[in-house]
VMD Tcl script that builds the backbone (N, CA, C; Angstrom):
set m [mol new atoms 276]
animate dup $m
set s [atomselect $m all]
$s set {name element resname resid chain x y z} {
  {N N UNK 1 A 9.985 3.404 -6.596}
  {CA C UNK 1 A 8.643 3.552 -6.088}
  {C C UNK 1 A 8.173 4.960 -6.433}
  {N N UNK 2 A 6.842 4.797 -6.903}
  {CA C UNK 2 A 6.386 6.299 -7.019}
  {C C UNK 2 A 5.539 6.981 -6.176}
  {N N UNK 3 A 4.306 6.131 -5.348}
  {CA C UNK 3 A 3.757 6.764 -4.032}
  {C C UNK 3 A 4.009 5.809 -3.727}
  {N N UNK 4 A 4.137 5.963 -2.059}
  {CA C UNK 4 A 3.672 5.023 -0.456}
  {C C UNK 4 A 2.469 5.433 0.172}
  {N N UNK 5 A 1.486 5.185 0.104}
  {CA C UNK 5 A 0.323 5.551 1.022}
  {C C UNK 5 A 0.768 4.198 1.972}
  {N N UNK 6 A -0.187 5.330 3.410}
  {CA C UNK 6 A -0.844 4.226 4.660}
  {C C UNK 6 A -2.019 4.420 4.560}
  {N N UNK 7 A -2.991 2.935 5.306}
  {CA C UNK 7 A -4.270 3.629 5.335}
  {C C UNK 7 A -4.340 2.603 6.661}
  {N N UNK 8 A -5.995 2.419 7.123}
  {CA C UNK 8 A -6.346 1.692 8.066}
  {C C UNK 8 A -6.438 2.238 9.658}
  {N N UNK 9 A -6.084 1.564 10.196}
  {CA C UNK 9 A -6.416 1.952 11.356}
  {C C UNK 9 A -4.962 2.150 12.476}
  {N N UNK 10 A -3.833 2.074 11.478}
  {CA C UNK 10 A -2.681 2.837 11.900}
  {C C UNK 10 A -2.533 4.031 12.073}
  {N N UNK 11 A -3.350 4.549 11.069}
  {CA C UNK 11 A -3.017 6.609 10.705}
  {C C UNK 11 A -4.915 7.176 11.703}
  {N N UNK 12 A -5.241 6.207 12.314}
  {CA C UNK 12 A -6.080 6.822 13.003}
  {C C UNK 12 A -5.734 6.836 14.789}
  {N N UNK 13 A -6.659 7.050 15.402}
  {CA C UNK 13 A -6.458 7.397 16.770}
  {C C UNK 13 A -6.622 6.473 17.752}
  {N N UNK 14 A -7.182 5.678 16.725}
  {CA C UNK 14 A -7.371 4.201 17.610}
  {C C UNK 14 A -6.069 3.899 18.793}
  {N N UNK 15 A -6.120 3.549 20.120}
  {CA C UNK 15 A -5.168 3.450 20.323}
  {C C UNK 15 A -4.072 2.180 20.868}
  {N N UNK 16 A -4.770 1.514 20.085}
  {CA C UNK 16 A -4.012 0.099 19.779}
  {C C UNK 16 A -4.060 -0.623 18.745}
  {N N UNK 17 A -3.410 0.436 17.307}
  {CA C UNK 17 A -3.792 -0.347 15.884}
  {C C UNK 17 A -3.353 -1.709 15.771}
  {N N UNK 18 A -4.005 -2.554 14.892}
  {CA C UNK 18 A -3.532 -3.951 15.166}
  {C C UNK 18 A -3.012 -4.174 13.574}
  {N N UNK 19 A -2.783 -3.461 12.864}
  {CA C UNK 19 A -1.688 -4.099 11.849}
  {C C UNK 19 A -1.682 -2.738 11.157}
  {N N UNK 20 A -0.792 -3.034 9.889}
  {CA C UNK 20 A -0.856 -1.813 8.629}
  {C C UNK 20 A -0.808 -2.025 7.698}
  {N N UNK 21 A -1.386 -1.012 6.661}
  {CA C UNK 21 A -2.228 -0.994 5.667}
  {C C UNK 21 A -1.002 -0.476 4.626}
  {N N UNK 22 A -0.683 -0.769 3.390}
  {CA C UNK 22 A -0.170 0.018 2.713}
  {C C UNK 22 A -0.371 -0.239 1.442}
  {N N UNK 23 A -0.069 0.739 0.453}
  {CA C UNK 23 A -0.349 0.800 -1.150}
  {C C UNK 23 A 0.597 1.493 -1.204}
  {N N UNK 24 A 1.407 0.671 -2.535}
  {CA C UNK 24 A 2.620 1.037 -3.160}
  {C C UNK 24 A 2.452 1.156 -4.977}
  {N N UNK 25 A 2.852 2.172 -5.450}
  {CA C UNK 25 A 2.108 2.585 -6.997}
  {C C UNK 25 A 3.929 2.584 -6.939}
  {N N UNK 26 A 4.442 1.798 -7.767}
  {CA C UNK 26 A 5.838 1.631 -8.021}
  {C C UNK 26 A 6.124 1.975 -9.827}
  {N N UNK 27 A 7.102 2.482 -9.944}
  {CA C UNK 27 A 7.294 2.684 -11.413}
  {C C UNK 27 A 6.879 1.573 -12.662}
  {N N UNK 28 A 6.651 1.826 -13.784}
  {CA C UNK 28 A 6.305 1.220 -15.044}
  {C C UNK 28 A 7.711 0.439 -15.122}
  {N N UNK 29 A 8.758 0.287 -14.904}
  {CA C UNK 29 A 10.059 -0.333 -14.961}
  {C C UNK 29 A 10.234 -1.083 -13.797}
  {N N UNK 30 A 9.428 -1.154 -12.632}
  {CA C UNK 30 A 9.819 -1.943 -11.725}
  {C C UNK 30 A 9.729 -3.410 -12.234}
  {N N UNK 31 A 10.575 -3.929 -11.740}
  {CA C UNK 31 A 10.244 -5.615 -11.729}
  {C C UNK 31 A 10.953 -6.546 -10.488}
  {N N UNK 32 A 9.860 -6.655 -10.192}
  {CA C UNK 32 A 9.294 -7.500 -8.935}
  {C C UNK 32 A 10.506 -8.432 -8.920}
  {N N UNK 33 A 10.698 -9.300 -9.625}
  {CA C UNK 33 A 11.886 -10.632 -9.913}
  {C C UNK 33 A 13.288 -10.027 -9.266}
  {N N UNK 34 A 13.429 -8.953 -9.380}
  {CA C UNK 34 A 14.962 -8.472 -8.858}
  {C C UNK 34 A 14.740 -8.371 -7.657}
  {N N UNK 35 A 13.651 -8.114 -6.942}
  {CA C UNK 35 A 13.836 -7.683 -5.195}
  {C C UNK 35 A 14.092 -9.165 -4.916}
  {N N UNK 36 A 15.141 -9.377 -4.091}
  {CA C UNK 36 A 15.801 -10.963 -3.286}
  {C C UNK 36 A 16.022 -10.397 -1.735}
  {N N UNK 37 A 15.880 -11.748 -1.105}
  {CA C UNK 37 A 15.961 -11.128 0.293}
  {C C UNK 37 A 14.805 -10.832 0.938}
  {N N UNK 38 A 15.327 -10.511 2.160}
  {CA C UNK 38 A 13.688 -10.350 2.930}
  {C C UNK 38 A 12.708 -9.305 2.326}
  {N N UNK 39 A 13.402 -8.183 1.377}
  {CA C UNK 39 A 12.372 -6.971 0.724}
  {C C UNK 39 A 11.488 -7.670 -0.036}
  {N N UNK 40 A 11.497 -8.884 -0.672}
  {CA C UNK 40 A 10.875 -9.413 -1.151}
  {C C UNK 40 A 9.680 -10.226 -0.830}
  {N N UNK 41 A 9.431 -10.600 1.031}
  {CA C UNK 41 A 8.297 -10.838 1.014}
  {C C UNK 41 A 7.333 -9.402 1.049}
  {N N UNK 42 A 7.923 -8.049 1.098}
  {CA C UNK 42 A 6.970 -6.868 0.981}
  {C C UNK 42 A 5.955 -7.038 -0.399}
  {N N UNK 43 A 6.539 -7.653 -1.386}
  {CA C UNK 43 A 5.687 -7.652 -2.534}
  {C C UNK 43 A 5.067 -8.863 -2.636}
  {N N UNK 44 A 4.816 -9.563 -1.592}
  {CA C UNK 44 A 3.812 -11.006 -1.353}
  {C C UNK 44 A 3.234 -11.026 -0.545}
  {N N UNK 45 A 1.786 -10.562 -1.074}
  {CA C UNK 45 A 0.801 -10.212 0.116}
  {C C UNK 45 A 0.669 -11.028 1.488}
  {N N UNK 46 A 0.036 -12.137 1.376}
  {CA C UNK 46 A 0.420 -13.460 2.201}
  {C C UNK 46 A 1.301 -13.432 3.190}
  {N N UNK 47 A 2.962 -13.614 2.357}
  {CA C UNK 47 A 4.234 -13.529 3.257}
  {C C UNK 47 A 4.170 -11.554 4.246}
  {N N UNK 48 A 4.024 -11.029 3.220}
  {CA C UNK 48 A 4.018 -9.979 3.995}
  {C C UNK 48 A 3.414 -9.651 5.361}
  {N N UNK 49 A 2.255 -10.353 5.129}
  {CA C UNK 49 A 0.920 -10.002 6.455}
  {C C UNK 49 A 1.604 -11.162 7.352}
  {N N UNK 50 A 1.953 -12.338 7.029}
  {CA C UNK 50 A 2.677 -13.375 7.875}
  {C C UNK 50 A 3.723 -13.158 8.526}
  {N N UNK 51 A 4.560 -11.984 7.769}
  {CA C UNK 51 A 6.588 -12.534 8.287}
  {C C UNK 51 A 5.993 -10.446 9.127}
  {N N UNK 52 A 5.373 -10.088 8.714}
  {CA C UNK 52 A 5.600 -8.330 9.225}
  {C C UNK 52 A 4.071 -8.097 10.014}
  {N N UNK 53 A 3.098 -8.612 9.412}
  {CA C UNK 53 A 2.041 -7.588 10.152}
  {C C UNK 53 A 1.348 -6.535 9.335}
  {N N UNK 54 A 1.820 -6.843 8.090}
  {CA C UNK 54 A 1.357 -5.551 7.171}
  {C C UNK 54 A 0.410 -6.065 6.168}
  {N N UNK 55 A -0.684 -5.685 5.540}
  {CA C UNK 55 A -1.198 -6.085 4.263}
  {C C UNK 55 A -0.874 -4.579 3.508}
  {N N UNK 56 A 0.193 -5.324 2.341}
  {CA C UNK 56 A 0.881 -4.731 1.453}
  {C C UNK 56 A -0.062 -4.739 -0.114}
  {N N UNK 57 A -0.090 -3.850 -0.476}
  {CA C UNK 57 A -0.440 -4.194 -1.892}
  {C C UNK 57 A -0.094 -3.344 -3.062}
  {N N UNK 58 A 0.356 -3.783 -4.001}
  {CA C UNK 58 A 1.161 -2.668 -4.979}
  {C C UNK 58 A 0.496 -2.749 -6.411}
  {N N UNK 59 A 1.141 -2.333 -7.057}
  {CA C UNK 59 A 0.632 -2.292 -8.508}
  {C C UNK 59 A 1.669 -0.971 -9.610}
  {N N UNK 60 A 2.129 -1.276 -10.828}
  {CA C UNK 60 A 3.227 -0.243 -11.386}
  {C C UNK 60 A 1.731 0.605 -11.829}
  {N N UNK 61 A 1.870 1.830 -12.078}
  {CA C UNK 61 A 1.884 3.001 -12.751}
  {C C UNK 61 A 0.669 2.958 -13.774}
  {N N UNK 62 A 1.231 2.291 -14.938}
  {CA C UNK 62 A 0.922 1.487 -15.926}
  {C C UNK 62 A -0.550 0.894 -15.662}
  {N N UNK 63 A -0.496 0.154 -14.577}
  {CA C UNK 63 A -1.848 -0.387 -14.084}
  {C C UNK 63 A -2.977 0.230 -13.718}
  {N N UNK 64 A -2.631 1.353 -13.397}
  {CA C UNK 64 A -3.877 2.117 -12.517}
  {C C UNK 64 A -4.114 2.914 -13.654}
  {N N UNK 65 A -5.645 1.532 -14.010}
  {CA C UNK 65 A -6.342 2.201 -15.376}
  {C C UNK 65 A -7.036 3.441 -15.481}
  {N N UNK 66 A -7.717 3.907 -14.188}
  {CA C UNK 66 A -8.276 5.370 -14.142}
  {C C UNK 66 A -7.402 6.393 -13.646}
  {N N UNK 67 A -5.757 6.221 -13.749}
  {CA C UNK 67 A -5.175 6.865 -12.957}
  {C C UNK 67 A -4.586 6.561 -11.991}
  {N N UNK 68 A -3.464 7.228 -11.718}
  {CA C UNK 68 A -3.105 7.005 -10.670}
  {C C UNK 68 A -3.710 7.664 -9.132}
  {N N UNK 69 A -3.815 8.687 -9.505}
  {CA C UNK 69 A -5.000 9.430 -8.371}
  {C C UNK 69 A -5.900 8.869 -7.999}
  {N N UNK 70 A -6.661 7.880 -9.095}
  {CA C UNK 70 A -8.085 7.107 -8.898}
  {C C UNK 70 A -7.686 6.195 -7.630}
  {N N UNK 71 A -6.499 5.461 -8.332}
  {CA C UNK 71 A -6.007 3.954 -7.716}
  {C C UNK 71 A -5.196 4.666 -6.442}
  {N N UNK 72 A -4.980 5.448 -5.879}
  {CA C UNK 72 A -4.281 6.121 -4.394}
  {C C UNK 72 A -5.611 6.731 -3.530}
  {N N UNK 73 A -6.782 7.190 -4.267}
  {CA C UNK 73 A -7.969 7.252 -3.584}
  {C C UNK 73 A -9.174 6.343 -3.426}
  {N N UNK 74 A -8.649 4.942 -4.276}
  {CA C UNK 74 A -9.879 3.799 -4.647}
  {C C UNK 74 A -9.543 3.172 -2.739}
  {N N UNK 75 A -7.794 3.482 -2.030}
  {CA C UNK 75 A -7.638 2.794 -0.762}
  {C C UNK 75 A -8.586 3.601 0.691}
  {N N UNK 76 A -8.858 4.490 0.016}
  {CA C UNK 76 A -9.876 5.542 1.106}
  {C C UNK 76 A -11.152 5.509 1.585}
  {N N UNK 77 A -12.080 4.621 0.602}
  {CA C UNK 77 A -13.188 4.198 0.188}
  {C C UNK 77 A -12.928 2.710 1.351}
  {N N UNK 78 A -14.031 2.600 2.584}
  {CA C UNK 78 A -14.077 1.295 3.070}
  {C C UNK 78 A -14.914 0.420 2.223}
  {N N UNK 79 A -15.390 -0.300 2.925}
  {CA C UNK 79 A -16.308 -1.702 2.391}
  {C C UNK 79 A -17.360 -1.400 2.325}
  {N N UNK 80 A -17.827 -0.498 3.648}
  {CA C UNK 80 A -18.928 -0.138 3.411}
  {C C UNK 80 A -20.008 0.759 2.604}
  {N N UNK 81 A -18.808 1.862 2.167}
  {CA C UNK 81 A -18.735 2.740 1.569}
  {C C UNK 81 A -18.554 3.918 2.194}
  {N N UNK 82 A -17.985 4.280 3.513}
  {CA C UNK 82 A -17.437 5.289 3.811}
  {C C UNK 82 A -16.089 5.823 3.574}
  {N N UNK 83 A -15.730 6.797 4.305}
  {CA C UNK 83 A -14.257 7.524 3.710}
  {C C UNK 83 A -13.087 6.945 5.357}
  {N N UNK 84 A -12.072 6.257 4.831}
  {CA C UNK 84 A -10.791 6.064 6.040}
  {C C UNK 84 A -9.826 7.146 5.416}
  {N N UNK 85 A -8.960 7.896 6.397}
  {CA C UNK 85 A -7.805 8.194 6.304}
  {C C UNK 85 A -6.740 7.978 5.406}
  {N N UNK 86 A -6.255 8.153 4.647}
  {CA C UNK 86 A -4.981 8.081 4.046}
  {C C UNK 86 A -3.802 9.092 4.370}
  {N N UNK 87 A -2.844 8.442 4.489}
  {CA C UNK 87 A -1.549 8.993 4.261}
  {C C UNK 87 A -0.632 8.893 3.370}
  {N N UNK 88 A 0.264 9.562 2.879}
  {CA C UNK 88 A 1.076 9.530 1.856}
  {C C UNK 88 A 2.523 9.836 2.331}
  {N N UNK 89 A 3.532 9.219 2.262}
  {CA C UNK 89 A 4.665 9.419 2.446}
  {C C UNK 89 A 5.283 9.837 1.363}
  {N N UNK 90 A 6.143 10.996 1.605}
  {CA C UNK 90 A 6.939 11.891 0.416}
  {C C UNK 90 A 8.305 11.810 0.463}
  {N N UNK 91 A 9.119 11.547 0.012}
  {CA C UNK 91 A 10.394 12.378 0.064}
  {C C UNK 91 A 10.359 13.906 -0.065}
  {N N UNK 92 A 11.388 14.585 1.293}
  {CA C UNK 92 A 11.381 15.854 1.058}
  {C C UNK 92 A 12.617 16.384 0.561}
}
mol reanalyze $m
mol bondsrecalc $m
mol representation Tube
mol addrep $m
């Protein structure tokens, strides 16, 4: 994996978020087919939001045609067109 962002209404103050948000920018070499096991409904949107509570959504490297910066700040942007929260989880 190369970033983990959160977004939604987990990383805010709300104080009873009702699910979580995440974007996963995973390496140009990942392949999806090898995760077996329960890690594997993380990369099925559907199963994910069903078996966890989460709407997951990923995409390799490779994909994020304006960037990867573009595609980690395109999740910040609501519907309406205002700005939500993001977080980013790092290894330190």
């Amino acid at each position: 994996m190369a970033r983990f962002i959160l977004f939604g209404s987990f990383i805010t103050a709300k104080p009873e978020p009702n699910d979580v948000d995440i974007f996963l920018l995973m390496e140009d070499t990942f392949d999806v087919s090898s995760v077996v096991g329960e890690p594997a409904v993380l990369f099925d949107h559907l199963a994910a939001q069903n078996f966890a509570g989460a709407s997951i959504f990923w995409l390799r490297r490779l994909a994020a045609l304006d960037g990867e910066q573009a595609a980690v700040e395109h999740w910040q942007v609501k519907r309406g067109g205002g700005l939500r929260g993001i977080v980013e989880i790092t290894k330190s």
